[in-house]
C-alpha positions in Angstrom: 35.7 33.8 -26.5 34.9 37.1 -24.5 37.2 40.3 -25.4 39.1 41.5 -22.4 41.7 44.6 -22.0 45.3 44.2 -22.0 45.2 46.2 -18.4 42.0 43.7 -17.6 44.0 40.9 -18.0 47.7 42.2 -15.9 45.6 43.3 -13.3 43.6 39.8 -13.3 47.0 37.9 -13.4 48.6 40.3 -10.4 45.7 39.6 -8.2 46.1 35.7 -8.4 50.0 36.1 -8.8 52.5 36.6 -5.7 53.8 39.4 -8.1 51.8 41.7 -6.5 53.2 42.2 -2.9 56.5 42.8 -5.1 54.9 45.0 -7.0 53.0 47.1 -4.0 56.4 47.4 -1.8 58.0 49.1 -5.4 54.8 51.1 -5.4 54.7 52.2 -1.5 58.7 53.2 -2.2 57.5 55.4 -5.0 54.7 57.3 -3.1 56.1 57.6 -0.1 57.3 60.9 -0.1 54.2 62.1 -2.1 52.2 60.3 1.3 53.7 61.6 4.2 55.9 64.3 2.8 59.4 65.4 2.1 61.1 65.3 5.8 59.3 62.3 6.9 60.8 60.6 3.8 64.1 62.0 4.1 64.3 60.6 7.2 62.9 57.0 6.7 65.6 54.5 5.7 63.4 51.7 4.5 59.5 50.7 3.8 58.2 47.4 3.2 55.0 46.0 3.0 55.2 41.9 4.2 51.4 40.5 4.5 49.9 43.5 5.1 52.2 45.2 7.5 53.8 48.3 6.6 57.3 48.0 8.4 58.7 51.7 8.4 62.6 51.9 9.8 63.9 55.1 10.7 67.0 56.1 13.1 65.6 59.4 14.3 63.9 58.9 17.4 61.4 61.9 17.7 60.3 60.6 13.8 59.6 56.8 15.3 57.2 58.8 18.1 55.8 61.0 15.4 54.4 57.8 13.6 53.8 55.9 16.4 50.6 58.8 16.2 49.8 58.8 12.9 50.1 54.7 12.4 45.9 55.3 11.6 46.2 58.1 9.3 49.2 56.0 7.5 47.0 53.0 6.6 44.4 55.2 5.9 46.8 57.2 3.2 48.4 54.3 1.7 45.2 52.4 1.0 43.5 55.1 0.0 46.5 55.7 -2.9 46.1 52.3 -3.8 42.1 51.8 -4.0 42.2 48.9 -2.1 42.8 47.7 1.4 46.7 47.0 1.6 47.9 47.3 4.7 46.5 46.8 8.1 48.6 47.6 10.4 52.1 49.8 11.3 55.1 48.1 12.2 57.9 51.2 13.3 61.3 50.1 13.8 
């Protein structure tokens, strides 16, 4: 029987699980403001991440035009936090 890590093994049993989109929208939550900063994250009511679609929802309108511009950079921060491709496109509401 081959020796594997504790950390080997969650992360082996997240990627076949569908714990992990769970997991990744508590994680997006977390690093949000870290990501795009304190205002933006004041200002953004809810994030979710629903097969590989980042729905942000805000109320301000000149914030939901702001993003509309940076929807690249976006998926390019979050996946880049998390090491892997995530998300794939930018859903504001």
């Amino acid at each position: 029987m081959s020796e594997k890590h504790l950390g080997d093994a969650i992360k082996g049993f997240l990627n076949k699980s569908h714990l992990r989109n769970g997991i990744r929208a508590v994680q997006i939550e977390q690093i949000w403001e870290e990501l795009m900063g304190k205002t933006i994250a004041k200002y953004t009511d809810k994030i979710q991440i629903i097969n590989q679609k980042l729905f942000i929802t805000t109320a301000v309108g000149p914030l939901k035009n702001e993003l509309m511009f940076q929807k690249q950079q976006i998926i390019d921060r979050v996946n880049e936090a998390f090491g892997e491709k995530v998300i794939s496109e930018v859903i504001i509401q």
